[in-house]
C-alpha positions in Angstrom: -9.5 -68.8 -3.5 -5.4 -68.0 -4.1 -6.9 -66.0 -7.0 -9.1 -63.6 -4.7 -6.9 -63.2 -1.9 -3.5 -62.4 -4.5 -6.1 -59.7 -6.0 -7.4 -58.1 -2.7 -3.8 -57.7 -1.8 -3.0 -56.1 -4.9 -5.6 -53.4 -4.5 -4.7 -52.8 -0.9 -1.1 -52.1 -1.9 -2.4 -50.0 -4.8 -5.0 -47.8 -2.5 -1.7 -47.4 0.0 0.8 -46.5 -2.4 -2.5 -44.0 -3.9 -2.8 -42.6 -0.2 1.2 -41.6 -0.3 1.5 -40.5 -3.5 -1.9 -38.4 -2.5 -0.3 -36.8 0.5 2.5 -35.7 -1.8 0.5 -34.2 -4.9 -1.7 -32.1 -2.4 1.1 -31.2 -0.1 -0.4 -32.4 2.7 1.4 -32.9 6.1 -0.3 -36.1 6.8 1.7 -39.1 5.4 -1.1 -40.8 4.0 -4.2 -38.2 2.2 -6.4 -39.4 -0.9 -8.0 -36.4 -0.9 -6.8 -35.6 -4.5 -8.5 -38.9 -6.2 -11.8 -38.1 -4.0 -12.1 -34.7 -5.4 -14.0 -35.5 -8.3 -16.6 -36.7 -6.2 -17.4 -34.1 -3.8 -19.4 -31.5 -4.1 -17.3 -28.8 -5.4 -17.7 -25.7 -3.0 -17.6 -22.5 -4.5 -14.2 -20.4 -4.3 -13.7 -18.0 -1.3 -13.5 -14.5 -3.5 -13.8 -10.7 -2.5 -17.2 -9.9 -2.0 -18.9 -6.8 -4.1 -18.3 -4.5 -1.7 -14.7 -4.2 -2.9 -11.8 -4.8 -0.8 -7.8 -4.7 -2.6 -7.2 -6.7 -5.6 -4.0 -7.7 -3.6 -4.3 -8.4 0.0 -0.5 -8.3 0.2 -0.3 -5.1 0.8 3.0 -3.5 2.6 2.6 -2.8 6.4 1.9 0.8 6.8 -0.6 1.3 4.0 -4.2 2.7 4.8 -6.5 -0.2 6.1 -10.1 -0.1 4.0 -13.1 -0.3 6.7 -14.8 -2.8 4.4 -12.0 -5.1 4.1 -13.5 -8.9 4.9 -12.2 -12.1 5.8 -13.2 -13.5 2.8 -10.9 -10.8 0.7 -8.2 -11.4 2.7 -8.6 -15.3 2.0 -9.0 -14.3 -1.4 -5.2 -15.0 -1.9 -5.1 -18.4 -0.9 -5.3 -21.2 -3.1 -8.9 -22.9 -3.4 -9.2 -25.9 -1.1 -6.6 -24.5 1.6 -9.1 -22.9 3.3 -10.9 -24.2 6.4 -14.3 -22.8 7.2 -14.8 -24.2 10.6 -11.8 -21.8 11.9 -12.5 -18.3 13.5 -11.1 -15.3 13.6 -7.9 -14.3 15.9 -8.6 -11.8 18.4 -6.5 -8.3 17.9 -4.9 -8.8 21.8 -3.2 -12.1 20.5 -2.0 -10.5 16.9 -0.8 -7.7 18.6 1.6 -10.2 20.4 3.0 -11.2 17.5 3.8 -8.1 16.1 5.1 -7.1 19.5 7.6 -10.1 19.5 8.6 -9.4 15.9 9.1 -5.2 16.8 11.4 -6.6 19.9 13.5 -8.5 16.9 12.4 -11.8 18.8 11.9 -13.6 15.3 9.6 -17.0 14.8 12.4 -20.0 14.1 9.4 -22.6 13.5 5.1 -22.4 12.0 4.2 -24.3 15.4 5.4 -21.2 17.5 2.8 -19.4 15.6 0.8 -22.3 15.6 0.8 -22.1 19.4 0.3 -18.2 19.9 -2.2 -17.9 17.1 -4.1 -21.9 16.9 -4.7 -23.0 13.6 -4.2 -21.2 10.6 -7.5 -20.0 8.4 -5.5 -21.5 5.3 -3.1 -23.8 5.2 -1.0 -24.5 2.0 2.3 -25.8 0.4 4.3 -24.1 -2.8 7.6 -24.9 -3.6 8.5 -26.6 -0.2 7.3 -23.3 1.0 4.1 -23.8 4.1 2.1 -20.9 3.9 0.0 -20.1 7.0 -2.9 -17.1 7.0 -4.2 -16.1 10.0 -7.7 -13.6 9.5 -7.7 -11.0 12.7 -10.8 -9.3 14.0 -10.3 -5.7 12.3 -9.9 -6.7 8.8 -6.1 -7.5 9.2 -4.0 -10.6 8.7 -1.0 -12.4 9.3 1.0 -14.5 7.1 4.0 -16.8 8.1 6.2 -18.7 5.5 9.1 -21.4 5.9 10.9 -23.4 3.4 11.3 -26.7 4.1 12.1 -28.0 7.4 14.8 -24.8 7.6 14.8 -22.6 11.0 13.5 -19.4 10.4 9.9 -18.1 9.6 9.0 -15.3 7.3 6.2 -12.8 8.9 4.0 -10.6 7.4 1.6 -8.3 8.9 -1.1 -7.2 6.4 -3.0 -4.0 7.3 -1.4 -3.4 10.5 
């Protein structure tokens, strides 16, 4: 009996110390994510990609450049990593983008994502590189917008694609 309760609590510890070390490998803002070890065993979905009717090899294109009229969500999610993505999330409407890029043509710049967050809702991808969050919002008329911050550091880094 010592035997079986000694070797449950050694695989709890191991499946908690697996759900932290999780949340870090997949950059995750939860504290606690095994996402990474389940993986393997979910269906794999396939990758977000431009579809055939074209759309820019780089969706990072300078503000100010012409704006293809077959430019889709999917090609502007194109650029985010596989598995950042969430489906479930819509589209922003153009009256609530054009807010942002009124705040940021007044020089009224983001200090923190959850300003965004709370203009815009939830990102359409969501992702960490380099203690750098990237955010992607898709907008209605084939634009998007894309907000960076290192670390915990005040300040956000907006881009307007296609506006």
């Amino acid at each position: 009996m010592d035997d079986l309760l000694k070797g449950t609590i050694g695989i709890s510890v191991l499946v908690v110390l697996a759900g932290i070390v999780g949340a870090a490998i997949s950059g995750s803002d939860r504290a606690f994510d095994l996402r990474p070890f389940l993986r393997p065993w979910r269906t794999q979905t396939p990758a977000i990609a431009p579809t055939a009717q074209g759309g820019p090899q780089n969706p990072n294109v300078p503000a100010g450049s012409p704006t293809p009229q077959n430019l889709t969500p999917q090609a502007l999610l194109a650029a985010c990593p596989p598995h950042s993505v969430d489906p479930q999330i819509g589209q922003v409407p153009l009256a609530r983008a054009e807010q942002v890029r009124q705040r940021l043509a007044a020089n009224q710049p983001f200090q923190d994502l959850i300003e965004i967050q709370t203009l815009l809702g939830n990102p359409n991808c969501n992702y960490l590189s380099d203690r750098t969050r990237h955010y992607r919002y898709v907008v209605e008329t084939g634009k998007a917008i894309d907000a960076q911050q290192v670390g915990d550091q005040p300040g956000v880094t907006v881009t307007l694609v296609h506006f």
